[in-house]
C-alpha positions as protocol buffer text, in pm:
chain_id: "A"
residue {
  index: 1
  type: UNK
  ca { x: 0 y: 0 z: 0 }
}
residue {
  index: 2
  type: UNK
  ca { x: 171 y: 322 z: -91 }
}
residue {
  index: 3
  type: UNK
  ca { x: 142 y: 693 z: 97 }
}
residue {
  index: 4
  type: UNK
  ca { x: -99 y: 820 z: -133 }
}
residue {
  index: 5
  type: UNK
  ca { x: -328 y: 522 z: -83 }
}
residue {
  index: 6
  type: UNK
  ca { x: -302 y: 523 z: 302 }
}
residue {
  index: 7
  type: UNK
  ca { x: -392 y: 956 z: 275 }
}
residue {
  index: 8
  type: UNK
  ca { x: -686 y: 841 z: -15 }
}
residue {
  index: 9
  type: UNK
  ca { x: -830 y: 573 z: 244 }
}
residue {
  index: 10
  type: UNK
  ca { x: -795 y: 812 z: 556 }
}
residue {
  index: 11
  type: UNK
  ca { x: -923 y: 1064 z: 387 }
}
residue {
  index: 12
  type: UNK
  ca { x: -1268 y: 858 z: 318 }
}
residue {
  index: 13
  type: UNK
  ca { x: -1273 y: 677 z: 618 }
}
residue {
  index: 14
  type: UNK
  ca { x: -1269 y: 1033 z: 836 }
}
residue {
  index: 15
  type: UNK
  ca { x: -1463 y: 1237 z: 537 }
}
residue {
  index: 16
  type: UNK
  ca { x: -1199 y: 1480 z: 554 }
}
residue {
  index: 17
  type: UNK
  ca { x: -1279 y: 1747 z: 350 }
}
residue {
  index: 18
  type: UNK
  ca { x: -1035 y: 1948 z: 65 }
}
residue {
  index: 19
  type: UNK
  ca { x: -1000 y: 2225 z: 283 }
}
residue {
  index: 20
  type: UNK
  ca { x: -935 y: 2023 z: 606 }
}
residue {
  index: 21
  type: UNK
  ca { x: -709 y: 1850 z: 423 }
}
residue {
  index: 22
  type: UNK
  ca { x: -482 y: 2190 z: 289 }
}
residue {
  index: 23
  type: UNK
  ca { x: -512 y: 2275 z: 660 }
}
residue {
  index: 24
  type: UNK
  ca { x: -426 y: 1956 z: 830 }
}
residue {
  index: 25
  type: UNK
  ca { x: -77 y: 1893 z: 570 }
}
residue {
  index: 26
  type: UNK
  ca { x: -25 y: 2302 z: 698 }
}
residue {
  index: 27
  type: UNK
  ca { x: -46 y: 2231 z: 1045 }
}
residue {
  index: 28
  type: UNK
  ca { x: 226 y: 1971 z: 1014 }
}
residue {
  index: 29
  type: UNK
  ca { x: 418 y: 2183 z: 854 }
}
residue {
  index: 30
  type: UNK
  ca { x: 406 y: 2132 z: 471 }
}
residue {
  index: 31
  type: UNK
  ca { x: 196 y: 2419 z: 254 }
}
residue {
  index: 32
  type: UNK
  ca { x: 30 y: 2301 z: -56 }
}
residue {
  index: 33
  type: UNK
  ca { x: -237 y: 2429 z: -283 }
}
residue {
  index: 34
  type: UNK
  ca { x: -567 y: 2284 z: -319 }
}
residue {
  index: 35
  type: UNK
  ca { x: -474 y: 2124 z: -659 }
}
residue {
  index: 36
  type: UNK
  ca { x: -149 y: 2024 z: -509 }
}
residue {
  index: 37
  type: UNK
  ca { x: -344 y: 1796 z: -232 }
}
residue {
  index: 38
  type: UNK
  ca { x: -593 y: 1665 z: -523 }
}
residue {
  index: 39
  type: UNK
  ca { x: -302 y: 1504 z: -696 }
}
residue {
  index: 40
  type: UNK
  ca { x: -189 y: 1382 z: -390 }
}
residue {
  index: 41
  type: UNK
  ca { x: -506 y: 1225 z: -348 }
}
residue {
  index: 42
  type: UNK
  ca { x: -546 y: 1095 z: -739 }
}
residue {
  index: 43
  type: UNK
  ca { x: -532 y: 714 z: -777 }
}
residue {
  index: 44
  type: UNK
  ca { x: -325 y: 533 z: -990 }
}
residue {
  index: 45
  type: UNK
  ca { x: -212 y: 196 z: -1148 }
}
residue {
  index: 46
  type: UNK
  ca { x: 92 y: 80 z: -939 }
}
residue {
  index: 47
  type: UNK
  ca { x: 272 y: 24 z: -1226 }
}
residue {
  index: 48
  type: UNK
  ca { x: 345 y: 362 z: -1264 }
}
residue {
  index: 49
  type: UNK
  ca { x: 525 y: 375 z: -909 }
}
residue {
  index: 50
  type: UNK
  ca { x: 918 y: 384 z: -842 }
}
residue {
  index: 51
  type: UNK
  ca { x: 1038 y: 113 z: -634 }
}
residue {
  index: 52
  type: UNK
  ca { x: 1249 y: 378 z: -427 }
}
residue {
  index: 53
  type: UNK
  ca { x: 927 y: 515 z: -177 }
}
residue {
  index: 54
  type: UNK
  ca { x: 1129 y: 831 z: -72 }
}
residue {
  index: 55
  type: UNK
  ca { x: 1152 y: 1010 z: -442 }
}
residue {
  index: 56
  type: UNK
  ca { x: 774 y: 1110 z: -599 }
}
residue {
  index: 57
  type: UNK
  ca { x: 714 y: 1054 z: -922 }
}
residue {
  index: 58
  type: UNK
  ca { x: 520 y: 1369 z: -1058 }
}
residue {
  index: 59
  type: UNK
  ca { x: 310 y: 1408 z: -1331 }
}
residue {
  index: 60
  type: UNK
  ca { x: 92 y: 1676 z: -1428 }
}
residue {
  index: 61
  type: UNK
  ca { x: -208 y: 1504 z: -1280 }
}
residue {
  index: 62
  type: UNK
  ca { x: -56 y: 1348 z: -998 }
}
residue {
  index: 63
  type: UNK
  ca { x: 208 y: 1392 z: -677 }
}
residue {
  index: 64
  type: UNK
  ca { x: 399 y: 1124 z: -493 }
}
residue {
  index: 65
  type: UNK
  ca { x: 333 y: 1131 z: -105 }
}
residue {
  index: 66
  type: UNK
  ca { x: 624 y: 1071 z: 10 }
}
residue {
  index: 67
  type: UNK
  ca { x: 721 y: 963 z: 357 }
}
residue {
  index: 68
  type: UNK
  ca { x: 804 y: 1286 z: 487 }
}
residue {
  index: 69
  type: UNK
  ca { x: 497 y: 1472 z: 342 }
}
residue {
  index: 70
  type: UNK
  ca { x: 248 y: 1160 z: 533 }
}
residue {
  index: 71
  type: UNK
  ca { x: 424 y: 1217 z: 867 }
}
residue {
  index: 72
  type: UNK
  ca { x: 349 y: 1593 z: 790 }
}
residue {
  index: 73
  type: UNK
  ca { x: -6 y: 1533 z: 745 }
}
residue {
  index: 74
  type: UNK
  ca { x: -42 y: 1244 z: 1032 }
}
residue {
  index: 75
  type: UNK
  ca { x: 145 y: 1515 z: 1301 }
}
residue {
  index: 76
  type: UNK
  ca { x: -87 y: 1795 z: 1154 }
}
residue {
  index: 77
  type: UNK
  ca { x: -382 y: 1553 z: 1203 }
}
residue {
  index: 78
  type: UNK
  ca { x: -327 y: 1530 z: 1550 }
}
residue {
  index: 79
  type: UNK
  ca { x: -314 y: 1891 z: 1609 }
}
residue {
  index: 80
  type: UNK
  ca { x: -598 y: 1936 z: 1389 }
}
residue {
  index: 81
  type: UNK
  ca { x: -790 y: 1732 z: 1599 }
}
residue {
  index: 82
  type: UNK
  ca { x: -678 y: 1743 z: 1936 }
}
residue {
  index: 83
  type: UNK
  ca { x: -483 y: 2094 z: 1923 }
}
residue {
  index: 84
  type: UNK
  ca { x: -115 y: 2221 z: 1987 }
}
residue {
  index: 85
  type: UNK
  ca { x: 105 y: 1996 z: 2238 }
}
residue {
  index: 86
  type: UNK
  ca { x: 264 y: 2244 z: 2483 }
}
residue {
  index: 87
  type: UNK
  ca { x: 578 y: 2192 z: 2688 }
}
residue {
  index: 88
  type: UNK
  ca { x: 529 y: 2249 z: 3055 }
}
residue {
  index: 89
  type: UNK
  ca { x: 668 y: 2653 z: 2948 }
}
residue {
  index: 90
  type: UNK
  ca { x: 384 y: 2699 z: 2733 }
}
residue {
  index: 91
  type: UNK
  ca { x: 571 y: 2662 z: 2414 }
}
residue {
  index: 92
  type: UNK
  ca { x: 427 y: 2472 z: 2112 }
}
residue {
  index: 93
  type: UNK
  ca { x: 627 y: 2176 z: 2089 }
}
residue {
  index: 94
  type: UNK
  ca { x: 729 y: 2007 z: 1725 }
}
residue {
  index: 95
  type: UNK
  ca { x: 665 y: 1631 z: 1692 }
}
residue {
  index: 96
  type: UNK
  ca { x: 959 y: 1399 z: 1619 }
}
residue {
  index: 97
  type: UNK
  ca { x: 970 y: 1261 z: 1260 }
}
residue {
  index: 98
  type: UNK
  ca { x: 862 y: 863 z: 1351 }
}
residue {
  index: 99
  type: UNK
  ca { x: 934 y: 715 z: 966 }
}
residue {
  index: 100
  type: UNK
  ca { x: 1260 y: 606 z: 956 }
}
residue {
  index: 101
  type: UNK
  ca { x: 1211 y: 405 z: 639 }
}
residue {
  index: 102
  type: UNK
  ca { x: 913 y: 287 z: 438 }
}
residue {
  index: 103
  type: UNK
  ca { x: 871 y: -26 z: 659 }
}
residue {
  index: 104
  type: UNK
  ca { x: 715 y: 149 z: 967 }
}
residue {
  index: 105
  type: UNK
  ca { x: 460 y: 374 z: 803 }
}
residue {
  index: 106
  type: UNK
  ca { x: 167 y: 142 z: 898 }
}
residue {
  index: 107
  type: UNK
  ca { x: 329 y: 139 z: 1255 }
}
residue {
  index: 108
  type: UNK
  ca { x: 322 y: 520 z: 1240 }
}
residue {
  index: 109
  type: UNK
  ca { x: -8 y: 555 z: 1089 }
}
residue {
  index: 110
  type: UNK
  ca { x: -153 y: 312 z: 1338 }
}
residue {
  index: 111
  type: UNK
  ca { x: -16 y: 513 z: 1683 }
}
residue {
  index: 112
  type: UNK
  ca { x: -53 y: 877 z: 1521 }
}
residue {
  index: 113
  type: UNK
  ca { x: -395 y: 762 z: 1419 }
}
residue {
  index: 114
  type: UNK
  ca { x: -475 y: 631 z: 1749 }
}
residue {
  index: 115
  type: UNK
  ca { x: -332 y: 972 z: 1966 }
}
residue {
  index: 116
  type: UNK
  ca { x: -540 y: 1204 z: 1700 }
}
residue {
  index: 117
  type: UNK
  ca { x: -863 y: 1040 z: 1745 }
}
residue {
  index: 118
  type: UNK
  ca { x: -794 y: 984 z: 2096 }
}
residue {
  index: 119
  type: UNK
  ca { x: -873 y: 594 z: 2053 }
}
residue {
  index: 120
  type: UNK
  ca { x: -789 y: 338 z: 2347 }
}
residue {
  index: 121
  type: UNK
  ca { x: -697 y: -10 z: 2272 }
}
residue {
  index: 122
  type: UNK
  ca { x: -993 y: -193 z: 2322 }
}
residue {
  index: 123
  type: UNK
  ca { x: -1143 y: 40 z: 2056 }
}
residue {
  index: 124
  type: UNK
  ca { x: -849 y: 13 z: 1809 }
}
residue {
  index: 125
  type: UNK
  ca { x: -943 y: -391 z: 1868 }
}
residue {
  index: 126
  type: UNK
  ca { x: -1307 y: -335 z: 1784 }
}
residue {
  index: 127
  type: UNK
  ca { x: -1208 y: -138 z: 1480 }
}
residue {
  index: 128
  type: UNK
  ca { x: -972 y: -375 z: 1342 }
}
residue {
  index: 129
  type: UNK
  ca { x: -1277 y: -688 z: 1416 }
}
residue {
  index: 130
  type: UNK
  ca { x: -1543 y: -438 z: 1218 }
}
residue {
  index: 131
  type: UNK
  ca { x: -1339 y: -510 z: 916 }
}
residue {
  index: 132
  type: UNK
  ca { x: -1285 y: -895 z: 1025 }
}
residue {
  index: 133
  type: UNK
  ca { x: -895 y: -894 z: 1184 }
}
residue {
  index: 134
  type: UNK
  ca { x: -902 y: -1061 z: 1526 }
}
residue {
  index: 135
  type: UNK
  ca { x: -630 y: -861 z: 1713 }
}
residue {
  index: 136
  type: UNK
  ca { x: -523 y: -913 z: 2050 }
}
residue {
  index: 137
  type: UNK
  ca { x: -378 y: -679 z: 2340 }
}
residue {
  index: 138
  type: UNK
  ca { x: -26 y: -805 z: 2336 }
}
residue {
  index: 139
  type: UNK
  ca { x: -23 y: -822 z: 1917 }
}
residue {
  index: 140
  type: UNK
  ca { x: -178 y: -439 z: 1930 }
}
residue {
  index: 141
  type: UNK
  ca { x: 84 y: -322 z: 2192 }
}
residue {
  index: 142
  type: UNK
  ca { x: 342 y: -502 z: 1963 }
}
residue {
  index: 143
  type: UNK
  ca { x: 233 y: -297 z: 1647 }
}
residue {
  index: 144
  type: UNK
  ca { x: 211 y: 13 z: 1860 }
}
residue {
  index: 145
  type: UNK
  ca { x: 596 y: 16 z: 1985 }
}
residue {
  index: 146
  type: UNK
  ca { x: 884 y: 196 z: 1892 }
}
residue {
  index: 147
  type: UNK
  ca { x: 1068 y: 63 z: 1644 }
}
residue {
  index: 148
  type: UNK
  ca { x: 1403 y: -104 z: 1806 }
}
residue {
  index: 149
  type: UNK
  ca { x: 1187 y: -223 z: 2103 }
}
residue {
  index: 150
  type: UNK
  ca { x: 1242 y: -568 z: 2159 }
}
residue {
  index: 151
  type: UNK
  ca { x: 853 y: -643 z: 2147 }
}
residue {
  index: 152
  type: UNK
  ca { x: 829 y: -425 z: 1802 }
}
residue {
  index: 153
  type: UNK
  ca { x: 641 y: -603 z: 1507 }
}
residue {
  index: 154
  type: UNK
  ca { x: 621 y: -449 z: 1206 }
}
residue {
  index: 155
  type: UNK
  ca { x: 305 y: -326 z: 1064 }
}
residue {
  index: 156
  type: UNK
  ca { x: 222 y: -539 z: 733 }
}
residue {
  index: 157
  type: UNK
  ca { x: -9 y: -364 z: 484 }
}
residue {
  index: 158
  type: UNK
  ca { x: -296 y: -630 z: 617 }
}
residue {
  index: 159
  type: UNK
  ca { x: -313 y: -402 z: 937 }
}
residue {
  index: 160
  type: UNK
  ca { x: -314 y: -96 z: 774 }
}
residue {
  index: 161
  type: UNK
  ca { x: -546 y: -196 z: 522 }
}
residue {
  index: 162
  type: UNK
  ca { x: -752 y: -353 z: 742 }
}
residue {
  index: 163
  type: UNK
  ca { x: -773 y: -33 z: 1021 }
}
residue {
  index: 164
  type: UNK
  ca { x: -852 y: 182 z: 773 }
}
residue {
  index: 165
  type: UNK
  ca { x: -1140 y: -54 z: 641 }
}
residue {
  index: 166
  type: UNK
  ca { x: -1261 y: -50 z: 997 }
}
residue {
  index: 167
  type: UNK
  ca { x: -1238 y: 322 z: 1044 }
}
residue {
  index: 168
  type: UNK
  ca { x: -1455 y: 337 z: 768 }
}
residue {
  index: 169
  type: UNK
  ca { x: -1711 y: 127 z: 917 }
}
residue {
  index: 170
  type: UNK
  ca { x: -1720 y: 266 z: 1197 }
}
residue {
  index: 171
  type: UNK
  ca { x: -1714 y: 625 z: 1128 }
}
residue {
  index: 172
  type: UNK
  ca { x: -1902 y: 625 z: 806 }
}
residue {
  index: 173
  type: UNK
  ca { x: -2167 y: 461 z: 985 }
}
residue {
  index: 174
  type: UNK
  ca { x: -2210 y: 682 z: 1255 }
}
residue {
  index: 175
  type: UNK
  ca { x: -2226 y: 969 z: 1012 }
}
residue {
  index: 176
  type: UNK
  ca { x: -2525 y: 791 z: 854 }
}
């Protein structure tokens, strides 16, 4: 699953908006123009992908989300939705860069997801059962670490997929 499909998925899931979304990717940092974020948010054929995740491939109609740009929008999602963290002076303070490579970018999506909607374990579990993944404590906790932890497990593309699936469910239902 690449960046731009884990931002198109979130993006449904949450029914983000076009102008949330410009404001979200600015509150982490990163400025883009409307059009900018709706070739971000184009699909296309994977074929047309690099292997090497940290260089976009641009086109006129669409932008590479790279790793840095995601961790832009998942830090400015979490002060979109739960406000600025201040230091015990009152200062804002800037959240550490978590993706270290490709291979943790479901781990990062899964615990910046989880502090921005302010979701406890027990409902990350339900979430990940709405879309059919049993999940238990100790394999959530695992996901959930920092990587170099000696419980770490990386996040395969069936969690991620499967979260976002169960976002969906669950917040697209309540909307309706």
């Amino acid at each position: 699953m690449t960046n731009n499909d884990i931002l198109i998925r979130l993006r449904y899931a949450l029914d983000i908006k076009n102008t949330e979304m410009i404001e979200i990717f600015e509150l982490g940092g990163l400025t883009l123009t409307k059009e900018e974020v709706l070739k971000i948010l184009t699909k296309i054929d994977d074929d047309d992908f690099y292997e090497d995740y940290d260089e976009p491939q641009e086109t006129e109609t669409f932008i590479k989300c790279t790793n840095s740009m995601l961790e832009s929008f998942l830090n400015g999602f979490i002060t979109f939705k739960r406000g600025p963290q201040k230091d015990k002076n009152g200062q804002t303070v800037k959240q550490d860069r978590s993706i270290k490579n490709h291979a943790s970018v479901n781990n990062v999506l899964l615990k910046k997801v989880k502090i921005a909607l302010s979701l406890t374990g027990e409902e990350m579990i339900e979430i990940f059962e709405k879309a059919g993944l049993t999940v238990s404590k100790g394999e959530l906790g695992a996901l959930l670490r920092k990587e170099g932890h000696k419980n770490y497990k990386p996040c395969g593309d069936k969690y991620a997929r499967n979260f976002l699936k169960g976002l969906t469910l669950k917040y697209r239902d309540d909307i309706k």
